[in-house]
PDB file of N, CA, C, O and CB in Angstrom:
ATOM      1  N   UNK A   1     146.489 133.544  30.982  1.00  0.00           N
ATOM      2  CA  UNK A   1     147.773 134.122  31.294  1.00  0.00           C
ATOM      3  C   UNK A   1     148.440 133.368  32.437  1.00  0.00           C
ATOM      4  O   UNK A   1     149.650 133.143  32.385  1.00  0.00           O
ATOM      5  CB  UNK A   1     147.618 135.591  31.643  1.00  0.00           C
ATOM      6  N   UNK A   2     147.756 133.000  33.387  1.00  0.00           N
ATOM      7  CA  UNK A   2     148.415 132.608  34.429  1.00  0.00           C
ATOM      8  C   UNK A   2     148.922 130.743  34.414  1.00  0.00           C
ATOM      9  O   UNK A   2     149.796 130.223  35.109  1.00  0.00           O
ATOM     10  CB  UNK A   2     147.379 133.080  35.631  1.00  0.00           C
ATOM     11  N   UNK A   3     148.114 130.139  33.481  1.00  0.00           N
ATOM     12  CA  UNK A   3     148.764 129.136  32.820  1.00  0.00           C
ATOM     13  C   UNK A   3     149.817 129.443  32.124  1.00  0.00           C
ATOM     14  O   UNK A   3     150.205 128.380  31.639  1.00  0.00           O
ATOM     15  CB  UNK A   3     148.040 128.541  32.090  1.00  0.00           C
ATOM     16  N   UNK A   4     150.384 130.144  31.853  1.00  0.00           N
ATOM     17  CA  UNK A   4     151.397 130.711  31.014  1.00  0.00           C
ATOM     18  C   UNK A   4     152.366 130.761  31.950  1.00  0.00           C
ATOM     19  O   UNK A   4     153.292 129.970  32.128  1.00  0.00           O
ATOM     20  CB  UNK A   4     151.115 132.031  30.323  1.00  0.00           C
ATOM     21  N   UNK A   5     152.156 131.509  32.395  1.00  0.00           N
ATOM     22  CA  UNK A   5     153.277 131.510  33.941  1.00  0.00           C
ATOM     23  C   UNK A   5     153.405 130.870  34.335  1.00  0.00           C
ATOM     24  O   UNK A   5     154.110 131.285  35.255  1.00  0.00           O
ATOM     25  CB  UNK A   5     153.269 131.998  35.023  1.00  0.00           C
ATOM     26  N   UNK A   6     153.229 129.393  34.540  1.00  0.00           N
ATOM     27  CA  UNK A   6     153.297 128.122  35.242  1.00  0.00           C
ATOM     28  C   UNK A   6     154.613 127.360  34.141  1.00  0.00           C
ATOM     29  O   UNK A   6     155.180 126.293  34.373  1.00  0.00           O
ATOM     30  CB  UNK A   6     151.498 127.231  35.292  1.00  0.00           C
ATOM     31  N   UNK A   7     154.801 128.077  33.196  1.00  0.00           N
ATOM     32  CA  UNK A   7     155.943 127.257  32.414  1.00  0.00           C
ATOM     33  C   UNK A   7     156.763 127.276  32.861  1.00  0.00           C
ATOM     34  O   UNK A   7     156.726 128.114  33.762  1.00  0.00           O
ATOM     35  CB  UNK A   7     156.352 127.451  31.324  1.00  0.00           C
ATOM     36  N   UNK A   8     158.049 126.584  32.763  1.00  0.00           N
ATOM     37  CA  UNK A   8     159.382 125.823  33.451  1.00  0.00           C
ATOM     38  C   UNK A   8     160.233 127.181  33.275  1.00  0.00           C
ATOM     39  O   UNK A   8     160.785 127.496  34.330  1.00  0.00           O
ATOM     40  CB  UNK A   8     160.145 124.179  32.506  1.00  0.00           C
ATOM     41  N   UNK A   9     160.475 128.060  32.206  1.00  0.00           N
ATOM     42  CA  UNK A   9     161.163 128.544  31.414  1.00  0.00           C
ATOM     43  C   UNK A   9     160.792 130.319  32.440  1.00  0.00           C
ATOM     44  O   UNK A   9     161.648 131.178  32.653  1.00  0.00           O
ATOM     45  CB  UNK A   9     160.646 128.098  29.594  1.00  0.00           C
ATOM     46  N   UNK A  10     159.562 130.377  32.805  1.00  0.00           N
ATOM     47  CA  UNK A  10     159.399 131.339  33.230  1.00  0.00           C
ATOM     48  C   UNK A  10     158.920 131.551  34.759  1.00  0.00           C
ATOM     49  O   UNK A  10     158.249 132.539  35.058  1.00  0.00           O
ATOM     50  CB  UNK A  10     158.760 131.745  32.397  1.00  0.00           C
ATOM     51  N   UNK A  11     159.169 130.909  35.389  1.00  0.00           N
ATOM     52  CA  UNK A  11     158.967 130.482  36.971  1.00  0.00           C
ATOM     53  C   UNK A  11     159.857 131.528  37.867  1.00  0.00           C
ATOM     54  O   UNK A  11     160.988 131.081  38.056  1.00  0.00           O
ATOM     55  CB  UNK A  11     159.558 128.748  37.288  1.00  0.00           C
ATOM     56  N   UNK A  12     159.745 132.150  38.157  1.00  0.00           N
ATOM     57  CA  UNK A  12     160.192 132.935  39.671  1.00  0.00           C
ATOM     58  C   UNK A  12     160.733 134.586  38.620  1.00  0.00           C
ATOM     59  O   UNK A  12     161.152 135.598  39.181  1.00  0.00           O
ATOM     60  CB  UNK A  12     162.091 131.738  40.917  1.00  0.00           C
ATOM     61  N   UNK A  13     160.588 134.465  37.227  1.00  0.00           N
ATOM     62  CA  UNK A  13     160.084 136.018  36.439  1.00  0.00           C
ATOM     63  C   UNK A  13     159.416 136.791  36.963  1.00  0.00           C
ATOM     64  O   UNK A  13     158.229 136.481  37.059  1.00  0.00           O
ATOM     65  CB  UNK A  13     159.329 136.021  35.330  1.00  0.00           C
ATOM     66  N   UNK A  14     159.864 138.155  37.545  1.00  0.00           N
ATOM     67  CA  UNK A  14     158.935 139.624  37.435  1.00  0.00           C
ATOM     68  C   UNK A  14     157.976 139.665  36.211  1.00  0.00           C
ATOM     69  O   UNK A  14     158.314 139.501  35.039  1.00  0.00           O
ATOM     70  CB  UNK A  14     159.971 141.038  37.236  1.00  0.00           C
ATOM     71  N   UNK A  15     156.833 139.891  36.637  1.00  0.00           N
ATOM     72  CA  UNK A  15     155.619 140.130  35.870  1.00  0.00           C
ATOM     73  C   UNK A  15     155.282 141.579  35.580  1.00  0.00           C
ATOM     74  O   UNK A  15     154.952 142.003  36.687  1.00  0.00           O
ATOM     75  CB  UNK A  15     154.505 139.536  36.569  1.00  0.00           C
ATOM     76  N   UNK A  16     155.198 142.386  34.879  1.00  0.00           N
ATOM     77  CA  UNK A  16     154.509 143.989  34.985  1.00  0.00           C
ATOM     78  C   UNK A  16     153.662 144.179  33.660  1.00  0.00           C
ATOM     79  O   UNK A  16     153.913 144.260  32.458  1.00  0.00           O
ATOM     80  CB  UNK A  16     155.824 145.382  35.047  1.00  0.00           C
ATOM     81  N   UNK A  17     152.743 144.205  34.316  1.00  0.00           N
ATOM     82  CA  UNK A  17     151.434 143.998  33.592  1.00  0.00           C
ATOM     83  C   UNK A  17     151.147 146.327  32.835  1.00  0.00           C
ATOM     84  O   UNK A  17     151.421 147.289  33.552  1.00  0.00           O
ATOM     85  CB  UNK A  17     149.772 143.077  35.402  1.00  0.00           C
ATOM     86  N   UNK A  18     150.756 146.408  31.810  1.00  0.00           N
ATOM     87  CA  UNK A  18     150.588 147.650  31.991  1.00  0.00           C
ATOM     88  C   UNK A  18     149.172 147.707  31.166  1.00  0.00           C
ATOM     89  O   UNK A  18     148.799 147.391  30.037  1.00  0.00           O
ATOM     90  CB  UNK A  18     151.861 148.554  31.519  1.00  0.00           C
ATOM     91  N   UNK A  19     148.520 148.347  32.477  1.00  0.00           N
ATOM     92  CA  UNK A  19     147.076 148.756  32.153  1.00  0.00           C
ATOM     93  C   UNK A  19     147.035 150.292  31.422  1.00  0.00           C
ATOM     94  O   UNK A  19     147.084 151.391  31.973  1.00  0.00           O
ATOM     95  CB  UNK A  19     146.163 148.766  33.647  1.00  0.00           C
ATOM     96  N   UNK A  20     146.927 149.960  29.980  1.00  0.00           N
ATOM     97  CA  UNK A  20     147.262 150.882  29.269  1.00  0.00           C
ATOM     98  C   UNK A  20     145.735 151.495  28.773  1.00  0.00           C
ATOM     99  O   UNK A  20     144.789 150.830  29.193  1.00  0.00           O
ATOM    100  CB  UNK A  20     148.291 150.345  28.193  1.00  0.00           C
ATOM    101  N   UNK A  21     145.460 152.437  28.106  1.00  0.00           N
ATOM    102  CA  UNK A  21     144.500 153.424  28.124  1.00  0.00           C
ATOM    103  C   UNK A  21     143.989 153.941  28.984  1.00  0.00           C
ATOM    104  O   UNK A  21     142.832 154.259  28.709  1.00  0.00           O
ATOM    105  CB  UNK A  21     143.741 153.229  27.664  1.00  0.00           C
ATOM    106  N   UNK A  22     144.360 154.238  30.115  1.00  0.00           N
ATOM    107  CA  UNK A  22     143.812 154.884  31.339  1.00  0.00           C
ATOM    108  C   UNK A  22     143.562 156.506  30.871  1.00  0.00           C
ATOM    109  O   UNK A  22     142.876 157.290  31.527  1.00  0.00           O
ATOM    110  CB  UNK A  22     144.969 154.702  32.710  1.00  0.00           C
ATOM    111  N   UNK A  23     143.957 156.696  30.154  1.00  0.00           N
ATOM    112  CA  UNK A  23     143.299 158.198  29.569  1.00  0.00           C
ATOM    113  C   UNK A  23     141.859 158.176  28.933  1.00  0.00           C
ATOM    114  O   UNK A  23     141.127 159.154  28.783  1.00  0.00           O
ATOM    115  CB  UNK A  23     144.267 158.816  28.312  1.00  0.00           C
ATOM    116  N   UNK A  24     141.598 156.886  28.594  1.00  0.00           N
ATOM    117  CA  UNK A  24     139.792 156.633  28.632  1.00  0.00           C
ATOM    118  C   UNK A  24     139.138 156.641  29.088  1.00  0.00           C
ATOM    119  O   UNK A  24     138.943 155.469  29.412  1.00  0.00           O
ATOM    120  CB  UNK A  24     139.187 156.020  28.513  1.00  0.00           C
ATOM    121  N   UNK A  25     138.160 157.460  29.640  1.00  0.00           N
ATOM    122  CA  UNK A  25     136.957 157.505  30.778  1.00  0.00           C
ATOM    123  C   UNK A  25     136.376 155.960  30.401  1.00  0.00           C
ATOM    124  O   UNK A  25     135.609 155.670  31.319  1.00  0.00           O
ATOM    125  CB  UNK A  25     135.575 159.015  30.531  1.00  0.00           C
ATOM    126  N   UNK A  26     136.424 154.978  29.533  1.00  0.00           N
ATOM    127  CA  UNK A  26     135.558 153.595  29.498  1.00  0.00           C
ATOM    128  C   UNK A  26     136.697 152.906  30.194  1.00  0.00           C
ATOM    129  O   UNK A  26     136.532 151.712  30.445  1.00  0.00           O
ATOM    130  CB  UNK A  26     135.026 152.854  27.837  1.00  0.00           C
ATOM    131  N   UNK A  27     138.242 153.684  30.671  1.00  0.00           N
ATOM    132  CA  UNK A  27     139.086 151.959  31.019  1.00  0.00           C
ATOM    133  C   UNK A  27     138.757 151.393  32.193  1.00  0.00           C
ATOM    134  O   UNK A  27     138.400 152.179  33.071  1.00  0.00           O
ATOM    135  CB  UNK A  27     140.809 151.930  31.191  1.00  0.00           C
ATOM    136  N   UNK A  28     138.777 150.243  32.454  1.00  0.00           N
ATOM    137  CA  UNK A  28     138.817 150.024  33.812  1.00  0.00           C
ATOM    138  C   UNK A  28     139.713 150.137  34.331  1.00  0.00           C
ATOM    139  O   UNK A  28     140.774 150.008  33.720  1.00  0.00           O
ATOM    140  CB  UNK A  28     138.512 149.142  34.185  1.00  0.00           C
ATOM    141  N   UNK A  29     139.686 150.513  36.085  1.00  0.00           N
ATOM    142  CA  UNK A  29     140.476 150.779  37.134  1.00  0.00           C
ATOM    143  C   UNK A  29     141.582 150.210  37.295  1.00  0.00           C
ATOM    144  O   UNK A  29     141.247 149.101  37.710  1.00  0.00           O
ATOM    145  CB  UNK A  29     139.954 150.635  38.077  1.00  0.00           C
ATOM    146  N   UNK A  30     142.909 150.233  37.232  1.00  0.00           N
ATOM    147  CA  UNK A  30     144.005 149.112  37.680  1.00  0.00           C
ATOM    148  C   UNK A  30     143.579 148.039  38.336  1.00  0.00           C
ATOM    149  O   UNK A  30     143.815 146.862  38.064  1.00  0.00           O
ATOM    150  CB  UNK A  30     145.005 149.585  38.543  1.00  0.00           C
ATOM    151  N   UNK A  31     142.625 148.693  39.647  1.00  0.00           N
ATOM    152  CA  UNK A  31     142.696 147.264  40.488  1.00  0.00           C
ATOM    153  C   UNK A  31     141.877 146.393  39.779  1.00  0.00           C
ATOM    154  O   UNK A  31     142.265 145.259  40.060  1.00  0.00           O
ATOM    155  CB  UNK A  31     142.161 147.295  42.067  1.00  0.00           C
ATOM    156  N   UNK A  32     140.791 146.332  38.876  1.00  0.00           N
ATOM    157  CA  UNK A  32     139.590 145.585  38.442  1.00  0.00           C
ATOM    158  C   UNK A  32     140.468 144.895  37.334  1.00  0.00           C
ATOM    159  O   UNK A  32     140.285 143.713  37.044  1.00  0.00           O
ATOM    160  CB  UNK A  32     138.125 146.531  37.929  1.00  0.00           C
ATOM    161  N   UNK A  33     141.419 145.662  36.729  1.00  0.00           N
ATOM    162  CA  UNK A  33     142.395 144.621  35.546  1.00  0.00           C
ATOM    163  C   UNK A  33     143.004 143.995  36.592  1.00  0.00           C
ATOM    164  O   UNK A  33     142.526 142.861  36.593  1.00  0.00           O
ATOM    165  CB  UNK A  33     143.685 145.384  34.294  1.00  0.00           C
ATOM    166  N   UNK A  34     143.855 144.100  37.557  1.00  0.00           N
ATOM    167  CA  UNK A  34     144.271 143.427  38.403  1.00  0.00           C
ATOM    168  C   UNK A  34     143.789 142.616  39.022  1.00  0.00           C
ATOM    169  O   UNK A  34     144.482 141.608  39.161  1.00  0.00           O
ATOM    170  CB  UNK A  34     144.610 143.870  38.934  1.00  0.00           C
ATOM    171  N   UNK A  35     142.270 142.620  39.764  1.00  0.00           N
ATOM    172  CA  UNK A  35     141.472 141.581  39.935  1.00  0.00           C
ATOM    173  C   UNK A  35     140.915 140.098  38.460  1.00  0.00           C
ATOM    174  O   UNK A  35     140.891 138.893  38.208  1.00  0.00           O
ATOM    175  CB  UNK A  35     140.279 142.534  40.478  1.00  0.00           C
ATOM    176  N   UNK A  36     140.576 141.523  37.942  1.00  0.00           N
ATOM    177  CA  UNK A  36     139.792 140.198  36.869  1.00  0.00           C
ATOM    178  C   UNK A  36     141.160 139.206  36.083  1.00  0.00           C
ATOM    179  O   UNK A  36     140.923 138.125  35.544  1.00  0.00           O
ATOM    180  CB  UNK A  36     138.620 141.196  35.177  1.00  0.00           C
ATOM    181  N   UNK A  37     142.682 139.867  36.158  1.00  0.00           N
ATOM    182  CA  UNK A  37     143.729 139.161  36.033  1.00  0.00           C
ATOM    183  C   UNK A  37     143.756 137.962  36.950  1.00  0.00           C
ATOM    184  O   UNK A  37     143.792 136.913  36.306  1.00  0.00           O
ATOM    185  CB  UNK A  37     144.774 139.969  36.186  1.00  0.00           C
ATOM    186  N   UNK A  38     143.750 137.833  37.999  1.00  0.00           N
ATOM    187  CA  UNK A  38     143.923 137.098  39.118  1.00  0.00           C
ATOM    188  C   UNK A  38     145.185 137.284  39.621  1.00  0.00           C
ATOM    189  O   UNK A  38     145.676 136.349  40.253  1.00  0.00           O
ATOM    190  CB  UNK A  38     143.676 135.808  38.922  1.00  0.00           C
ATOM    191  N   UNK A  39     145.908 138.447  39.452  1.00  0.00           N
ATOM    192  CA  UNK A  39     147.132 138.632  39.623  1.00  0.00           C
ATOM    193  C   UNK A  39     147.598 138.482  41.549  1.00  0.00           C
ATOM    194  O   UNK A  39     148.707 138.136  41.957  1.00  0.00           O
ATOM    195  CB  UNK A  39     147.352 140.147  38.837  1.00  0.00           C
ATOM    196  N   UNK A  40     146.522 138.813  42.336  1.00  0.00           N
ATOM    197  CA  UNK A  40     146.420 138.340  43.951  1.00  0.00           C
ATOM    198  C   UNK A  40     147.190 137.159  44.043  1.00  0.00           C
ATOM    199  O   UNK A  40     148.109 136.894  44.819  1.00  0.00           O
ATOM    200  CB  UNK A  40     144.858 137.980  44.537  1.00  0.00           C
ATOM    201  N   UNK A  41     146.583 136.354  42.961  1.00  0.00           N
ATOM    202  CA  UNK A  41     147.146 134.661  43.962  1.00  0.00           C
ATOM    203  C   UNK A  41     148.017 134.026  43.361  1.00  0.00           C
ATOM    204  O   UNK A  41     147.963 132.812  43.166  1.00  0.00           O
ATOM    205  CB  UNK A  41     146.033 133.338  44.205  1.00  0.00           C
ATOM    206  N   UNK A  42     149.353 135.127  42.823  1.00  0.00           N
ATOM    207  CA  UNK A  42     150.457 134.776  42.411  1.00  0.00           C
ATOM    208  C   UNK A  42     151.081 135.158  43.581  1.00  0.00           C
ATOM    209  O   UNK A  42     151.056 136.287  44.073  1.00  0.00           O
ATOM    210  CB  UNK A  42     150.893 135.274  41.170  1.00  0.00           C
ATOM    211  N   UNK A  43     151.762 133.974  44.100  1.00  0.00           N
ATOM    212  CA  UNK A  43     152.344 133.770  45.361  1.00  0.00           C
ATOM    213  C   UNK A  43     153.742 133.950  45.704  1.00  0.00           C
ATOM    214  O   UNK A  43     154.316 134.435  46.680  1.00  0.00           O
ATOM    215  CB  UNK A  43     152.093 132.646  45.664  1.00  0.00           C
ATOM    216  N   UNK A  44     154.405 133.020  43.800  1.00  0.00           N
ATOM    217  CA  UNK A  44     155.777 133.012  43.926  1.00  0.00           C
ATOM    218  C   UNK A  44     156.332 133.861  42.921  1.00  0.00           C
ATOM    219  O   UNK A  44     157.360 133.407  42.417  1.00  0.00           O
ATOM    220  CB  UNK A  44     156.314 131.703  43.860  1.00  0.00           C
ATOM    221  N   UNK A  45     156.055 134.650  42.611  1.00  0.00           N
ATOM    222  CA  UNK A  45     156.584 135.783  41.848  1.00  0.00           C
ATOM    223  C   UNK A  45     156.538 137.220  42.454  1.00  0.00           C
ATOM    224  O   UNK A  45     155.712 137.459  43.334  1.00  0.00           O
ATOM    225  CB  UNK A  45     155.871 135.816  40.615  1.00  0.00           C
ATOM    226  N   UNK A  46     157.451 138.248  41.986  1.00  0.00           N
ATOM    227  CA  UNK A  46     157.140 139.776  42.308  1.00  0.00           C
ATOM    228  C   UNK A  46     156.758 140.080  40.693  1.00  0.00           C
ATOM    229  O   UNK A  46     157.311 139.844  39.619  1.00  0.00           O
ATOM    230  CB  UNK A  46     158.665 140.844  43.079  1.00  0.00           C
ATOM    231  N   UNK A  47     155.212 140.888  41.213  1.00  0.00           N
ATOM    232  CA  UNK A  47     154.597 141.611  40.542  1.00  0.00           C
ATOM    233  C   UNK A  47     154.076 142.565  40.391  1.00  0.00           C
ATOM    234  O   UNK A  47     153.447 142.886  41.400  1.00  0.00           O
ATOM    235  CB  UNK A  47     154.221 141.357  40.365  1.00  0.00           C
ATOM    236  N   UNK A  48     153.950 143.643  39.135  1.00  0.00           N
ATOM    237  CA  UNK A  48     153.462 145.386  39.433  1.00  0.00           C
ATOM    238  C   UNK A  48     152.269 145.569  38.150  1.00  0.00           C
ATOM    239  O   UNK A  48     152.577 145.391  36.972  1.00  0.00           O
ATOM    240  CB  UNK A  48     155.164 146.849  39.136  1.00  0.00           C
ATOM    241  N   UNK A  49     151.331 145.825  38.446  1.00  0.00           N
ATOM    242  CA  UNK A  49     150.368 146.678  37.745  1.00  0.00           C
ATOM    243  C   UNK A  49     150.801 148.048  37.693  1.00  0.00           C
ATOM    244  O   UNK A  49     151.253 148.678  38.648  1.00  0.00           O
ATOM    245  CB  UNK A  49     149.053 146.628  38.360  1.00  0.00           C
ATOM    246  N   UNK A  50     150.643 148.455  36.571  1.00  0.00           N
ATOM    247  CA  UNK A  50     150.829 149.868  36.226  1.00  0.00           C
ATOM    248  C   UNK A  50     149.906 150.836  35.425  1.00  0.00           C
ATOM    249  O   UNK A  50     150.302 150.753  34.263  1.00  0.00           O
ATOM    250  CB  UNK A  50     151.898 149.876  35.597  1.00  0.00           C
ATOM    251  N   UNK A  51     148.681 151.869  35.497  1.00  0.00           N
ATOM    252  CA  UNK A  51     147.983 152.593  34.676  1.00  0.00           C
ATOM    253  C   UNK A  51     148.831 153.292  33.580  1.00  0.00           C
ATOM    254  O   UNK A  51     149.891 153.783  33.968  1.00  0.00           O
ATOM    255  CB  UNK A  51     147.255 153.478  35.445  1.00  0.00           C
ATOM    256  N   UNK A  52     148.560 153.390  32.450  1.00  0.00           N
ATOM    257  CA  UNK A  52     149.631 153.851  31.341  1.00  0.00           C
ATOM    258  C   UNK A  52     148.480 154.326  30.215  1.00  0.00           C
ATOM    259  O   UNK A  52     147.315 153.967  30.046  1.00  0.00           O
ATOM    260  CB  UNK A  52     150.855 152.410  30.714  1.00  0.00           C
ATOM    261  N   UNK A  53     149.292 155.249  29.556  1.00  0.00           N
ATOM    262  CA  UNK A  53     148.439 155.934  28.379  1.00  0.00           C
ATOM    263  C   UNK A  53     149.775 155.671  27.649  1.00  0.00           C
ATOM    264  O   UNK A  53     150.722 156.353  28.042  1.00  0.00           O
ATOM    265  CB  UNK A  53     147.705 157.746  28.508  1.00  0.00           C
ATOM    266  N   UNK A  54     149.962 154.954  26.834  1.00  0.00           N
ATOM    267  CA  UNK A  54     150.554 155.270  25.560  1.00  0.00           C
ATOM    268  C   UNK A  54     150.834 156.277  24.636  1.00  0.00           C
ATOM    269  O   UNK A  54     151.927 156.408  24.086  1.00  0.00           O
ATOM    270  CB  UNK A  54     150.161 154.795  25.040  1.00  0.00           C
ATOM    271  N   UNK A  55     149.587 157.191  24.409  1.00  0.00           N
ATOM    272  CA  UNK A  55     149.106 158.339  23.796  1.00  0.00           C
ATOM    273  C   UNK A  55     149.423 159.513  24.549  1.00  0.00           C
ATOM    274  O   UNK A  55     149.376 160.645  24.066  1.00  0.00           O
ATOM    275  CB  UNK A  55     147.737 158.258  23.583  1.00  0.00           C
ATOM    276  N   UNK A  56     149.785 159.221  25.867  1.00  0.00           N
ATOM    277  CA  UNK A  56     150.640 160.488  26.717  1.00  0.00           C
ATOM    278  C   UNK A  56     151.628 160.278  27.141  1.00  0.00           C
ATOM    279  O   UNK A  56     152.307 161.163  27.660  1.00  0.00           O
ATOM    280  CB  UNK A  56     150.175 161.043  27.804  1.00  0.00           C
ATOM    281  N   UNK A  57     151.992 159.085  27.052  1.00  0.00           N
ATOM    282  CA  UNK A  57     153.559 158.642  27.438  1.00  0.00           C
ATOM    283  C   UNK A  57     153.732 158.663  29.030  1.00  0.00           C
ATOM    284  O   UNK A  57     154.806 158.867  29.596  1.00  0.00           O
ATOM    285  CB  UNK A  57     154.770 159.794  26.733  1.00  0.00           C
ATOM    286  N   UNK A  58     152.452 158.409  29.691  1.00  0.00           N
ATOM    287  CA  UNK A  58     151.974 158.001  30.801  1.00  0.00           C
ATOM    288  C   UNK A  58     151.990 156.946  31.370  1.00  0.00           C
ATOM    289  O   UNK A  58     151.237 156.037  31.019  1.00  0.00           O
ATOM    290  CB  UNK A  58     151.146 158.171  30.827  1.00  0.00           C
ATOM    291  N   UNK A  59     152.876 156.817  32.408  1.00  0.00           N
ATOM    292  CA  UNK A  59     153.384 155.266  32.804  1.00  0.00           C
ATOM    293  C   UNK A  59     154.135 154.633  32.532  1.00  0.00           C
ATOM    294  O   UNK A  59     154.484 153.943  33.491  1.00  0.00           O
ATOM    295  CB  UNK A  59     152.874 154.473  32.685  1.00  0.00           C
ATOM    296  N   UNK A  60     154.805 154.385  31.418  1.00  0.00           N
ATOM    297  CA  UNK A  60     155.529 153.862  30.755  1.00  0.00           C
ATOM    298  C   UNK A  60     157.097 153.926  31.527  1.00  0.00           C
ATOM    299  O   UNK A  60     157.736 152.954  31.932  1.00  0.00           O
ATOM    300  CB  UNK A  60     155.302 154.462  29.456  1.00  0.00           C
ATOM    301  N   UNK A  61     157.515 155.446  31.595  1.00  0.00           N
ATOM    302  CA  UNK A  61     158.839 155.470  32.666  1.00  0.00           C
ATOM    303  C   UNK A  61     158.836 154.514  33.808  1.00  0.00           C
ATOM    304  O   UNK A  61     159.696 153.654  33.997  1.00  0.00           O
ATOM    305  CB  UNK A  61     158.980 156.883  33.396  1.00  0.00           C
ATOM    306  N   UNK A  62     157.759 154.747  34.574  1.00  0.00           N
ATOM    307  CA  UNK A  62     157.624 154.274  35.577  1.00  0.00           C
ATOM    308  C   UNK A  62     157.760 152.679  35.644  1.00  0.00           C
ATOM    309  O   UNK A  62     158.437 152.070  36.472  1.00  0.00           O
ATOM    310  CB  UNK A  62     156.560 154.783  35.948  1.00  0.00           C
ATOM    311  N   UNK A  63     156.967 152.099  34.587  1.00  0.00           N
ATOM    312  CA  UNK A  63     157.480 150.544  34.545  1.00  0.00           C
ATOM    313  C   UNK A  63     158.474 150.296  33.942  1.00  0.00           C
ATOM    314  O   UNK A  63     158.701 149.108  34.172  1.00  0.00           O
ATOM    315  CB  UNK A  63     156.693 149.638  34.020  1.00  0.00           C
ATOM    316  N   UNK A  64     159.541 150.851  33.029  1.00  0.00           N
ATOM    317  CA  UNK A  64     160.778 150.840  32.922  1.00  0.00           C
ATOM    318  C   UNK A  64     161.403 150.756  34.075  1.00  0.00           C
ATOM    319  O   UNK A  64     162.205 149.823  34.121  1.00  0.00           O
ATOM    320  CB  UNK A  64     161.156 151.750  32.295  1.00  0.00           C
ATOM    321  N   UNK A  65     161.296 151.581  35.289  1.00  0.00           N
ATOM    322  CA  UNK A  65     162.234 151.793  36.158  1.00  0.00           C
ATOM    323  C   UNK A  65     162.301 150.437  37.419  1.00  0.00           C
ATOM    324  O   UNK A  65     163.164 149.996  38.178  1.00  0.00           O
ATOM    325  CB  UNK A  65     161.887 153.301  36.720  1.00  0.00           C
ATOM    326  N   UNK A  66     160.437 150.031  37.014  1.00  0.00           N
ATOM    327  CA  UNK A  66     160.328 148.959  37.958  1.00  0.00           C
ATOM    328  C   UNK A  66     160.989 148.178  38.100  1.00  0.00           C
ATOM    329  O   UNK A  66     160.762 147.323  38.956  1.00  0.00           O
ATOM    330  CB  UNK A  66     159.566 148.399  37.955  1.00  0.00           C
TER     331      UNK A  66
END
């Protein structure tokens, strides 16, 4: 992903990542998708992790509004 972001076309883009199934006792934690993303050592961008259930319509506003 973060090679991805290094393209010409998408350079200084808001990122919002949505950590979706959080209504699963197996999901992992925002921050651990956020870690194992490497989303920290994006330097030149603004970026938001968000927990979201799809299936409850959980989160979803919230990164709209971001």
């Amino acid at each position: 992903m973060l090679t991805m972001l290094e393209e010409e076309e998408l350079r200084g883009v808001p990122l919002l990542i949505f950590a979706n199934k959080q209504d699963m006792r197996t999901a992992l934690p925002v921050a651990e998708v956020s870690e194992r993303l490497g989303l920290t050592s994006l330097k030149d961008r603004q970026w938001s992790i968000l927990g979201s259930s799809a299936v409850k319509g959980e989160g979803i506003e919230d990164g709209m509004n971001w």
